[in-house]
N, C-alpha and C positions, 0 to 999 in steps of 0.2 A: 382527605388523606392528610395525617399531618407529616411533616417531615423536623426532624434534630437535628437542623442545621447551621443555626448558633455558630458553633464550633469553625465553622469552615468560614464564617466570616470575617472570626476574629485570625485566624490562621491564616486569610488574604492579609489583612492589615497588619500581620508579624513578614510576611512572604513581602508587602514594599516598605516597611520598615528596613530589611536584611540589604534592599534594592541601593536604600538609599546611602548604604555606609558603603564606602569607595573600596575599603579592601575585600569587598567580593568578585572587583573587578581583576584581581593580581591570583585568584583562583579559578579558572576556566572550567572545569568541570563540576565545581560549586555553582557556580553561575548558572552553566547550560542546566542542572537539575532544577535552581531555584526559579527561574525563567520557563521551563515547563510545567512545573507544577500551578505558577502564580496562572497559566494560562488555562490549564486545567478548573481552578477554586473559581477567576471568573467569569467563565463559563456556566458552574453548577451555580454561586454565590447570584448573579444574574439574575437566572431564570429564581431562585430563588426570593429572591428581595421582591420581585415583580409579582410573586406569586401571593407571597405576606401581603404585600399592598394592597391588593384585589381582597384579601379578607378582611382585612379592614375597609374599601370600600360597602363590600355586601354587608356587614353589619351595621354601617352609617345609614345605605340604603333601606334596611328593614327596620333602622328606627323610626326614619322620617315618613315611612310609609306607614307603620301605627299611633305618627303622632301630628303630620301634618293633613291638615285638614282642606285644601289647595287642589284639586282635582289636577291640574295642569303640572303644577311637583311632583303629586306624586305620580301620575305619568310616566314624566321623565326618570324619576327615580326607578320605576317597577324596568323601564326600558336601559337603562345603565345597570340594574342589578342583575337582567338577565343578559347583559353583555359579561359582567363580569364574570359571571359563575362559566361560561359556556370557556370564555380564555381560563378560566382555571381548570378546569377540564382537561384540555390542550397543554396547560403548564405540568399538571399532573404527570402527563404519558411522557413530556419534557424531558422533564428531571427524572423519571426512571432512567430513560435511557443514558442520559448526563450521570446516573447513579454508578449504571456497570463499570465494572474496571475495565479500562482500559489498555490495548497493547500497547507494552511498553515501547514497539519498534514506530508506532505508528507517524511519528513528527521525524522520523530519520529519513534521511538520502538511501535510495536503493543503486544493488548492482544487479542487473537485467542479465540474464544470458540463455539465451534461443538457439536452439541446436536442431536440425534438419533429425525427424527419425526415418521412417518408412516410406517409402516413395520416389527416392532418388533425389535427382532434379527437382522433379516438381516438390517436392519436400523442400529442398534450399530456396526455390525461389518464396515459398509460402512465408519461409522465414524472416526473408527479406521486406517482406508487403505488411508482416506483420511487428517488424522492429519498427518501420516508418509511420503507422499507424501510433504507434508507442511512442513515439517521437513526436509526431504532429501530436495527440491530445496532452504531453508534457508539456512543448512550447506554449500550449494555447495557455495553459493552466502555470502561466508565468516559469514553469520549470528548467534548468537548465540541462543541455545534453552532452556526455562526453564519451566519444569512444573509446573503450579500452581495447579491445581485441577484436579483430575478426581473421573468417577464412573461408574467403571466395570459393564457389563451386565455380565448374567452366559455364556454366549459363548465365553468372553475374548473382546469383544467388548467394546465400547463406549457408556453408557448411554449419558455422558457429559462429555467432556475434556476442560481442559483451559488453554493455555501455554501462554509465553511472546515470540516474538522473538524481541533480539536486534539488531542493525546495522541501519548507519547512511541509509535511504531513506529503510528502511524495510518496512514503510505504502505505499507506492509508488510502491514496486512492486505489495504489496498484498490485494489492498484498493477495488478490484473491485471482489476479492473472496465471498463480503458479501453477505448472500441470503440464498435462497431454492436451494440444490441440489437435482436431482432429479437421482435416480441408477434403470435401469431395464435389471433384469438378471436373470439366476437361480440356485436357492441356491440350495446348496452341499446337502442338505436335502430333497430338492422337487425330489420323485421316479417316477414323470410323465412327467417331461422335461416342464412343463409350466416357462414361464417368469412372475417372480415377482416384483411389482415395490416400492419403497419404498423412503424415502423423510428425508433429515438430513436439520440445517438450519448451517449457519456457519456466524457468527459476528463479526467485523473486527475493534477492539477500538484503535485509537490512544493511550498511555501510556501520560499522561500529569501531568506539573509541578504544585506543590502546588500552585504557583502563578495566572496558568490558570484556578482552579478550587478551588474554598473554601470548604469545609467539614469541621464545626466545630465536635466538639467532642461533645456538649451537644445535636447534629441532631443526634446521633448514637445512636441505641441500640446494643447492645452487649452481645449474650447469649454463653455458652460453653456447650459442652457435650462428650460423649463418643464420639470418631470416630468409624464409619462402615466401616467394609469391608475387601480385605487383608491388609496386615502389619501388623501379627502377633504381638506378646502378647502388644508390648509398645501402640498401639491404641486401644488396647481394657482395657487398665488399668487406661488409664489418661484423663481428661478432655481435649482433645488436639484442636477437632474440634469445630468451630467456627462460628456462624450466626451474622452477621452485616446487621443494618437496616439502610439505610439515611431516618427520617420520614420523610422529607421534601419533597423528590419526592418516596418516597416507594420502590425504587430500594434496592432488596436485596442480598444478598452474604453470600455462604457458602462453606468453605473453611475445607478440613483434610487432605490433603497430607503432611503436615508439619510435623515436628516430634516433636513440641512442639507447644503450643497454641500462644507462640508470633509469633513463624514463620507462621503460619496461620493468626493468626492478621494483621501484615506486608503484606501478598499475598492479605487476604481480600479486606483491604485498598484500595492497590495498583488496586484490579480488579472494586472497587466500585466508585473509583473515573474516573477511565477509562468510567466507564458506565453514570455516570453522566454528564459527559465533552459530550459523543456523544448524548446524551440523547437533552442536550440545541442546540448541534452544528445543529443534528436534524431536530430542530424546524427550528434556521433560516434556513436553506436549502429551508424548505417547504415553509417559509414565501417569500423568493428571489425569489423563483421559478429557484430552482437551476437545471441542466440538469439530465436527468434519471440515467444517468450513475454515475452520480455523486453521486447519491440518495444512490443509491444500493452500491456504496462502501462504504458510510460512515455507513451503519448498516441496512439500511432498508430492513427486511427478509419478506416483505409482498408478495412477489411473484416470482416465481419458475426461474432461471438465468441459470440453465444448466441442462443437462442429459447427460448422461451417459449411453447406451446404447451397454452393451457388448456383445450378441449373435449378432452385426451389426459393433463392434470394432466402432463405434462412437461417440464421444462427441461433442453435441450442445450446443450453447451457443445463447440465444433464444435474447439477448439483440443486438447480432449487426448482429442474423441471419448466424453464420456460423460454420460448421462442423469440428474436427479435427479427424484421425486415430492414431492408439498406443496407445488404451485405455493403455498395460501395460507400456509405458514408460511414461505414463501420471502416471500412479498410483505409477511409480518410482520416481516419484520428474520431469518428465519432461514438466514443466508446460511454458517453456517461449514465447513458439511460442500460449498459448492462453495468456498469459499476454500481451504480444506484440499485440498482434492483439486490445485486449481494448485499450491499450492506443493509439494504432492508432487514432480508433473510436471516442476514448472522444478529443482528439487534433483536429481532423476534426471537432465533431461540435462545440466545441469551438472557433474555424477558420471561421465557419459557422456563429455562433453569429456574432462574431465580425466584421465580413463583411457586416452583414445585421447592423447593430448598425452606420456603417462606412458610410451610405450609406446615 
């Protein structure tokens, strides 16, 4: 396979040339583009060079094999030539995938937000087991967490929770969590041993810059009131909680975990513009005719992506048809061997496309 990739090596060496002149530093969002892509080139630039190198090994290899006369040489030669071809092989299937285009959300901070559907209680508390899961494999994965909003059910449960997590490729692990989870198990409280099944949906917003998404100020409405719920006397005294409307596409947001109304203000903001960004991103998806997998990470909860099934310790994952075991190391944050497995899926059919497009 050959690849024309030329281009992309010299376009790293323009990308830390731009690095090293200081007034890139007084443009922020210059910057954060030049700094992704440069991350991007060596990555594909990498496997690339490594790839060049190895053909010129195997051609150094098969000359010394039709000219040296050294039994022992060429040996080693015949044994280095067919190490090299077999990594080239490997580099090949590489750089395809380093090929595809890449989501653009995929190096952004997400805003999470899991909401109790069918089931009641048991629904809230599912939601609960399954934020802290979310939690524990960001922490591990260096990520940071921050609550924006919640609202306790009376079981200690999850009405609705909404957190940010931060870290560079944070949407990229967790971009294909979006959807309908589906829990069937039985609750602490059922005295006849039936299994109960119940239904959370979980939405997965890339966090994005003002620049990617406009919100003026005259499209919001902006109401305050008492906050509900715990957090004793100070939310029950002050106008802290906060309802933000964009009229323009009616997406709403309401925010009290803050301990003052601007800190909620700021969370508002921050989760309404998140929703508006996936809201448009969205549309084109459906208008490109973007791939299913695709669909359902960027937010679309219109249909059910997993179960969960604890009296069987199993969790399916209905999108690429495959089962895993450990429901409880799953529910401890051991989520990477089903993340792993999506992205397999979505890299093959995009592999897939692009083969048929090639053709």
């Amino acid at each position: 396979m050959k690849f024309e990739l030329d281009s992309l090596i010299e376009e790293l060496a323009e990308c830390e040339h731009k690095l090293n002149d200081s007034e890139i530093y007084s443009d922020p969002p210059r910057l954060r583009d030049l700094m992704r892509r440069k991350k991007r080139l060596d990555e594909i630039v990498g496997l690339y060079v490594e790839y060049r190198r190895l053909h010129e090994t195997v051609d150094e290899d098969k000359a010394l094999i039709e000219t040296e006369s050294d039994t022992e040489i060429i040996a080693m030669a015949r044994e280095e030539l067919e190490s090299a071809r077999a990594r080239i092989t490997e580099l090949e299937e590489a750089l395809k995938i380093a090929l595809l285009p890449k989501d653009e959300n995929d190096d952004k901070n997400i805003i999470m937000e899991i909401r109790a559907g069918a089931g009641g209680e048991e629904a809230s508390l599912f939601a609960a087991e399954l934020s802290r899961a979310y939690t524990i494999y960001a922490e591990e994965n260096d990520f940071s967490v921050e609550m924006l909003d919640s609202h306790e059910s009376e079981s200690w449960g999850y009405k609705e929770v909404i957190f940010k997590i931060s870290g560079m490729g944070a949407y990229s692990h967790l971009k294909y969590e979006a959807g309908t989870h589906r829990v069937q198990r039985i609750p602490e409280t059922e005295s006849k041993g039936r299994v109960h099944t119940s239904t959370i949906t979980v939405a997965v917003l890339p966090e994005v810059e003002d620049v990617e998404v406009d919100i003026r100020e005259e499209d919001l409405e902006i109401t305050v009131a008492r906050a509900s719920g715990a957090g004793g006397q100070h939310v029950n005294k002050t106008n802290s909680a906060v309802r933000m409307v964009h009229t323009p596409t009616g997406v709403v947001v309401e925010c009290q975990d803050g301990r003052s109304q601007l800190q909620n203000k700021q969370k508002a903001l921050l989760i309404l513009k998140s929703r508006v960004y996936a809201m448009e991103q969205e549309k084109r998806d459906r208008e490109l005719g973007a791939s299913r997998l695709a669909q359902v990470g960027t937010g679309d909860r219109s249909e059910k992506i997993r179960t969960y099934n604890f009296p069987q310790d199993r969790v399916t994952d209905h999108r690429i048809g495959q089962n895993f075991s450990n429901i409880p190391g799953i529910m401890a944050g051991r989520l990477w061997p089903i993340i792993e497995a999506l992205a397999i899926a979505d890299q093959t059919e995009k592999l897939e496309r692009a083969a048929k497009w090639a053709e």
